[in-house]
N, C-alpha and C positions, 0 to 999 in steps of 0.2 A: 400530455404524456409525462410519466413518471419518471426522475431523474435514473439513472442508474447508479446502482448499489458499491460500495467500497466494502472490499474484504480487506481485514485489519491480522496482517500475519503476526503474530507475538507470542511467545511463552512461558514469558514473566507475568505473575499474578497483576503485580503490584502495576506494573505500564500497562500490563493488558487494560486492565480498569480503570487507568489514567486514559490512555488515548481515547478507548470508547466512550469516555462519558465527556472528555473534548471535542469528538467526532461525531457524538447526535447532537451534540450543541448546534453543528453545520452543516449535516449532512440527513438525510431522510430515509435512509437504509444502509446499516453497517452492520457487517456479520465476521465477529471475531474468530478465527480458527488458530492451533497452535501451532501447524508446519505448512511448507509451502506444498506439502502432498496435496493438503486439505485444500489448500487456496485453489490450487488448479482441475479440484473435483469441481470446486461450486463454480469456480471462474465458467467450464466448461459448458453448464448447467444456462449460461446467458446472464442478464440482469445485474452484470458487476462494470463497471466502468472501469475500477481503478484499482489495484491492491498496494497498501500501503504497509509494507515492513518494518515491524520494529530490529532492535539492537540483536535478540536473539538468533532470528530467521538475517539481519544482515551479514551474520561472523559463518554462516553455515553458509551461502547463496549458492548455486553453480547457475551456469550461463542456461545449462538443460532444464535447468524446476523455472526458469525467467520466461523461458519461449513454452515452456508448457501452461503459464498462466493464461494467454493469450489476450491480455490487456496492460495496457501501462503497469507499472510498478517503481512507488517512488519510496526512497526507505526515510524514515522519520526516526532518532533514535538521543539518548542519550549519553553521552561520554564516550562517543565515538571516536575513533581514531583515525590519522590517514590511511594506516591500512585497511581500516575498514571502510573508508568511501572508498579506497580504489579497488576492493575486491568485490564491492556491489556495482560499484561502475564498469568494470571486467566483464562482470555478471548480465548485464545487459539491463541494469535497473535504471532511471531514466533519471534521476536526481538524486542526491543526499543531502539530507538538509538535520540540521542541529536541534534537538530540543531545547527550549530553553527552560528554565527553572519555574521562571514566575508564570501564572494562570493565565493573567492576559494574555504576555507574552505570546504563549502555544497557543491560545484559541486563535490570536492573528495571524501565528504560522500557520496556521491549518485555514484559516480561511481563505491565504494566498496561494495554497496549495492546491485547495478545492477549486478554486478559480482559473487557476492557471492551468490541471491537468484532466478537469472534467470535462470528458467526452460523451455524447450520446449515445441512445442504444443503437441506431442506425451505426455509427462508427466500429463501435464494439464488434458487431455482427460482421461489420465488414472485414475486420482488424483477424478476427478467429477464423472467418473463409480463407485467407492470406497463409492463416501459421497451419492450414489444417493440412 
């Protein structure tokens, strides 16, 4: 069976195309979109496990676009602030975790990430009957 897919929320050029190309490094299906509208269309749609928010989609979050994803949501970001973990955490996002600068570095973030919040498509399916 096919892992399920990570939707990568972001809308900075510059990160969008930094995490995606550290996130096929790890993962087997990522679909970048620029708001969490977009995330909770394809979320909706199945085959997403995880959605992973960068720094832009963190400073905007409400707790309502969180529960409309209908799968985990952890935010990944750069030059974050406390108030921006605690308004993604408010938000009902499941972790905040730091970028770090150096290459390695993020790919190992991200691989403790994928490890730690990758769920199956059974779960997913389960998780979206739950929020429906």
């Amino acid at each position: 069976m096919r892992e399920p897919g990570i939707i990568l929320v972001e809308d900075s050029p510059y990160e969008s195309a930094l995490a995606y190309l550290a996130l096929t490094r790890k993962a087997s299906s990522v679909v970048q979109v620029a708001s969490l509208r977009a995330a909770a269309r394809l979320a909706s749609g199945g085959g997403a496990g995880l959605a992973i928010l960068g720094r832009g989609a963190i400073t905007r979050v409400s707790d309502r676009q969180v529960r409309a994803l209908g799968i985990p949501a952890v935010a990944i970001g750069a030059h974050l602030t406390d108030a921006d973990d605690r308004r993604a955490l408010a938000a009902g996002v499941r972790a905040v975790y730091r970028r770090p600068g150096e290459w390695a570095a993020y790919l190992a973030l991200l691989g403790r990430v994928l490890a730690e919040w990758r769920v199956t498509r059974k779960d997913s399916a389960r998780r979206r009957a739950r929020t429906s």
